[in-house]
C-alpha positions as CSV (number, residue, x, y, z in Angstrom):
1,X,0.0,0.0,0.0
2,X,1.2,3.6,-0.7
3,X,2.4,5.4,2.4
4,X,-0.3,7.9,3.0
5,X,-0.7,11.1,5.6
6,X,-2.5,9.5,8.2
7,X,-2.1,12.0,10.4
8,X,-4.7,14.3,8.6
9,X,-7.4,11.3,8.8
10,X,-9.8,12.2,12.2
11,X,-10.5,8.4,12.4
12,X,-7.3,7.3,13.5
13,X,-4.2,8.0,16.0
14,X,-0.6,6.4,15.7
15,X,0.1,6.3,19.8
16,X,4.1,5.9,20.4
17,X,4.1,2.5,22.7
18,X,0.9,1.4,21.5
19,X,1.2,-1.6,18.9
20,X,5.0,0.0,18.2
21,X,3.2,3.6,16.9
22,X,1.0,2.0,14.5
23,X,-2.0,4.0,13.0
24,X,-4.9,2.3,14.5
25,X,-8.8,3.5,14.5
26,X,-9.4,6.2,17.2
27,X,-9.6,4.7,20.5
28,X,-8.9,1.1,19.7
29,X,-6.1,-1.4,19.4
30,X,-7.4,-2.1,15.3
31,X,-4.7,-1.2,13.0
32,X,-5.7,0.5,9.8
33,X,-3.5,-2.0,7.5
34,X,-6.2,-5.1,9.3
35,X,-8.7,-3.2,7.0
36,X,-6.6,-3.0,3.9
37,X,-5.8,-6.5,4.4
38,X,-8.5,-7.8,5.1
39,X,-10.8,-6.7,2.0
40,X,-7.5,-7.6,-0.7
41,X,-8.4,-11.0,1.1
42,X,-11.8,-10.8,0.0
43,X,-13.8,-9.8,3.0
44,X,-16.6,-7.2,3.1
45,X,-16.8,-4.2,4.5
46,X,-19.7,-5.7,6.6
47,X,-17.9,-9.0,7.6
48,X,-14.8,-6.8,8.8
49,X,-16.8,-4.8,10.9
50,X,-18.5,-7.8,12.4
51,X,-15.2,-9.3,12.8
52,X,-13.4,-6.8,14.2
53,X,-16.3,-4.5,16.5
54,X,-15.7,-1.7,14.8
55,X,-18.4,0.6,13.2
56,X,-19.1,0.5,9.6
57,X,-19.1,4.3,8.9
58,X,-15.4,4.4,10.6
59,X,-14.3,1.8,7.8
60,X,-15.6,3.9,5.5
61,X,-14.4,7.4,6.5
62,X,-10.7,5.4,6.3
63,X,-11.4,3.9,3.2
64,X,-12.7,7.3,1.8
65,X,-10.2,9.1,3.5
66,X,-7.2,6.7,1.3
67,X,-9.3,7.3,-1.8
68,X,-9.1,10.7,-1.6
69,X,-5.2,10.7,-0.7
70,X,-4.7,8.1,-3.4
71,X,-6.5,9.9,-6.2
72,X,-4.0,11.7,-8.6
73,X,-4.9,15.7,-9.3
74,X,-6.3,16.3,-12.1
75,X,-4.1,17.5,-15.0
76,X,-4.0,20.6,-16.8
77,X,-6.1,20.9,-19.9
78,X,-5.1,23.2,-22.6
79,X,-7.5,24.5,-24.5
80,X,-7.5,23.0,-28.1
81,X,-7.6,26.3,-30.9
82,X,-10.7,25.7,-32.6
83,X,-10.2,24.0,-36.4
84,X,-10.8,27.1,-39.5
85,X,-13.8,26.2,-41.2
86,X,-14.1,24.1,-44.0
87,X,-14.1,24.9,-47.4
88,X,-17.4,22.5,-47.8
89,X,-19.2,24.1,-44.7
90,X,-18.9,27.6,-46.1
């Protein structure tokens, strides 16, 4: 997985002595890379919450959260010169 910015996700804390400074959900021992792992394993989003007693819409903020950090800005467009008429439309 790319190395993102956690620290500018609210969902999660990296605690120095807690699971070696890991980034974990907010007020929990879950690390964020059980998620990850978890669904390239083939689990749902559902069956990780059930599994691991977390809540569904904290899953999704840090799966939204790497989408957005993951999603490369958009690239300039130049404008492209409009074509001189042709002969046949005049």
């Amino acid at each position: 997985m790319a190395a993102l910015d956690w620290s500018q996700c609210p969902a999660v804390e990296s605690v120095p002595g807690r699971l070696s400074g890991a980034w974990v959900f907010r007020d929990t021992r879950l690390p964020v890379s059980t998620v990850f792992e978890n669904l390239e394993a083939g689990a749902t989003v559902d069956e990780i919450t059930e599994w691991f007693d977390i809540s569904k819409e904290r899953v999704i903020e840090v799966l939204q959260f790497a989408a957005r950090s993951l999603d490369p800005a958009p690239l300039p467009v130049e404008p492209v010169p409009a074509s001189p008429p042709d002969a046949r439309s005049l």
